[in-house]
N, C-alpha and C positions, 0 to 999 in steps of 0.2 A: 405572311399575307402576300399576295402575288402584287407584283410590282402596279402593271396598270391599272387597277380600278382606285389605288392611291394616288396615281397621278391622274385620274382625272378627275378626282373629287376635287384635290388639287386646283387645276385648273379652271372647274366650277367656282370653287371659291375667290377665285381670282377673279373672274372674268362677272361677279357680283357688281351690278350698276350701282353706284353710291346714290345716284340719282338720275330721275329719268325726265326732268325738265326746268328750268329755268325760270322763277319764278320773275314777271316785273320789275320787282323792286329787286330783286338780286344782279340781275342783268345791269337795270339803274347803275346802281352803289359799283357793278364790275368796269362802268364805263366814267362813271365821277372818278375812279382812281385813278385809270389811266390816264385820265387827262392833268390829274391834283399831279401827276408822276411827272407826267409831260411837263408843266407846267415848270416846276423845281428844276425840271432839266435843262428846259429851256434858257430859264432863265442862267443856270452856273453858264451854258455854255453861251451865252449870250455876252457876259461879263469875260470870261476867259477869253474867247475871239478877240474881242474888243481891243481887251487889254495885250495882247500878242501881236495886232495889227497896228496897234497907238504907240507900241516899245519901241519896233518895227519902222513906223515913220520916225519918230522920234531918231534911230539909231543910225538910219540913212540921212538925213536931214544936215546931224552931226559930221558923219562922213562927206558927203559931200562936198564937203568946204574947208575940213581938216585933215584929211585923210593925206598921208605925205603920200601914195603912191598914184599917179596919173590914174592907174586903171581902177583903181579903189576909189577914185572920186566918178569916174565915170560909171560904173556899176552901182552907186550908190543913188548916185541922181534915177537912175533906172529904176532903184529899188523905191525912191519915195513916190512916183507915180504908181507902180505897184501897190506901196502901202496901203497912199489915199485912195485908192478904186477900190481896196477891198473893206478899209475903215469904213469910205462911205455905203456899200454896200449889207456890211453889217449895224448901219445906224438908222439905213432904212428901211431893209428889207426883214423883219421881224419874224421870230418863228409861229405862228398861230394857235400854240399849245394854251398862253398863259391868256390869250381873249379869248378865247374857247370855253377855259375852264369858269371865268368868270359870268360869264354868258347864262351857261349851264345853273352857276349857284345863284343868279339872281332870275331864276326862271320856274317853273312850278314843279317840279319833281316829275316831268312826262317824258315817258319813256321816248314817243317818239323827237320829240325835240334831241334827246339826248343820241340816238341811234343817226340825225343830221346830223351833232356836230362829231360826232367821233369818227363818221364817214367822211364828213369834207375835211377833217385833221389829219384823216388816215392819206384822203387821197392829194391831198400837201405838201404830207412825208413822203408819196413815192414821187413824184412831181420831183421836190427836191434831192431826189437822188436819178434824176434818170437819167440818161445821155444828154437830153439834150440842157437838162442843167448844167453841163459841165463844157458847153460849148464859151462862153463865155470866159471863164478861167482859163480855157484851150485859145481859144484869141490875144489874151493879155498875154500870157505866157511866150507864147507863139512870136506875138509882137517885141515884146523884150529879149528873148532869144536871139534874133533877125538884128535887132538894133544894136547887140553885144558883137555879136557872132559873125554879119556883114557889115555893119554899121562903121566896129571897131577893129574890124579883122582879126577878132578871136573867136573863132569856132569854136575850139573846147570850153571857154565859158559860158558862152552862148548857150553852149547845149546845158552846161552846167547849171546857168540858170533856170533855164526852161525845164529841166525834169525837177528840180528841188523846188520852184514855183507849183508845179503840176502834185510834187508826192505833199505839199502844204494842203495845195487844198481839195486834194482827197480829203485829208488828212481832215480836212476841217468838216468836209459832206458827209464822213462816217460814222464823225459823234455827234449830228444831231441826234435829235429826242425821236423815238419810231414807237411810243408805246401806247399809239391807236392802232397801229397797221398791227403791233400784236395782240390790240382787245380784237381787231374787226376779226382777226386770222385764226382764233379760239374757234370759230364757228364758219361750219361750210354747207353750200344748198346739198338739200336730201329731196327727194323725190319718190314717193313709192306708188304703185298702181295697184288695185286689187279691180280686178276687171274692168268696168265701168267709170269707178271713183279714183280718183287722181288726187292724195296728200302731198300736200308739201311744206318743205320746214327748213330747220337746221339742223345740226350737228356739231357736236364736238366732243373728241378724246378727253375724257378724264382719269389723270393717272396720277397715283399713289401709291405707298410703298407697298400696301400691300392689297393692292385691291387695281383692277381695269375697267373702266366703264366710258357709259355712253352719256352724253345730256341732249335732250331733244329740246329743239325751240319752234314753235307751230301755234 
């Protein structure tokens, strides 16, 4: 049998939509998990922060006042202003995954309800990851650098703390919870024209092991 009409049957086969629209309640129940997901995530990473920032003060606090080396106590004092700005920080600045998700469950199963919070969740998560979220840590950092570095007349530690301050709380902005920005990002605007009439929808890739398709939402 000649090669190509096997591979395009093939490829027919593939390219078979599993489905070709989204129903209400499927979309619902796709954005309740996201946020039930969020939610869970939020909260471990909420406890884990916490608890790494409260060691943290804690472990400078110590230092501080026991520490036999001059500059070991002066880095340390450094550290617990550090600490408390980011404890406090995360005791009051909350992720909005897990009042979100409760919002939603004590609300009437409407779609549109649910399409606002997974949209003001999504645009939260990019909020807190975006430049200028990170101007704030660039200032503390910045400023304890400066305090180590001219303050104390050691530069290399100065810089030492200011980049290991800086790769923390990366470290901290890149496991938050982002799993509205991936329900919202399933789905992208479509627009089609047939003369006159102007449709417009959504889209989204559906992929499987063995099969490629489309899902329309309109």
């Amino acid at each position: 049998m000649p090669r190509l009409p096997l591979l395009c049957l093939s490829f027919a086969l593939l390219m078979t939509p599993p489905a070709l629209a989204q129903s209400p309640g499927a979309e619902y129940r796709a954005y309740e998990n996201a946020l039930a997901r969020g939610a869970r995530h939020a909260d471990l990473w909420q406890v884990g922060w916490t608890s790494v920032y409260a060691g943290s003060l804690a472990l400078n606090a110590w230092q501080a006042s026991e520490a036999s080396d001059p500059d070991d106590r002066y880095d340390a004092r450094v550290g617990v202003v550090k600490s408390a700005l980011a404890l406090g920080g995360m005791l009051t600045d909350r992720q909005p995954h897990p009042a979100a998700y409760r919002e939603l469950r004590e609300g009437d199963d409407e779609i549109d309800r649910a399409r606002e919070l997974i949209e003001a969740v999504a645009e939260e998560e990019r909020r807190r990851r975006s430049w200028e979220a990170r101007l704030g840590s660039l200032a503390v950092n910045t400023v304890a650098g400066l305090v180590i570095g001219v303050g104390d007349g050691r530069e290399r530690d100065g810089a030492i703390n200011f980049a290991t301050g800086m790769l923390v709380s990366e470290l901290q902005r890149r496991t938050q919870p982002h799993q509205a920005t991936a329900a919202i990002n399933r789905f992208q605007p479509l627009a089609v024209s047939f003369g006159d009439i102007r449709l417009e929808g959504e889209y989204a890739w559906l992929v499987g092991p063995n099969q490629l398709g489309v899902a329309l939402r309109y």
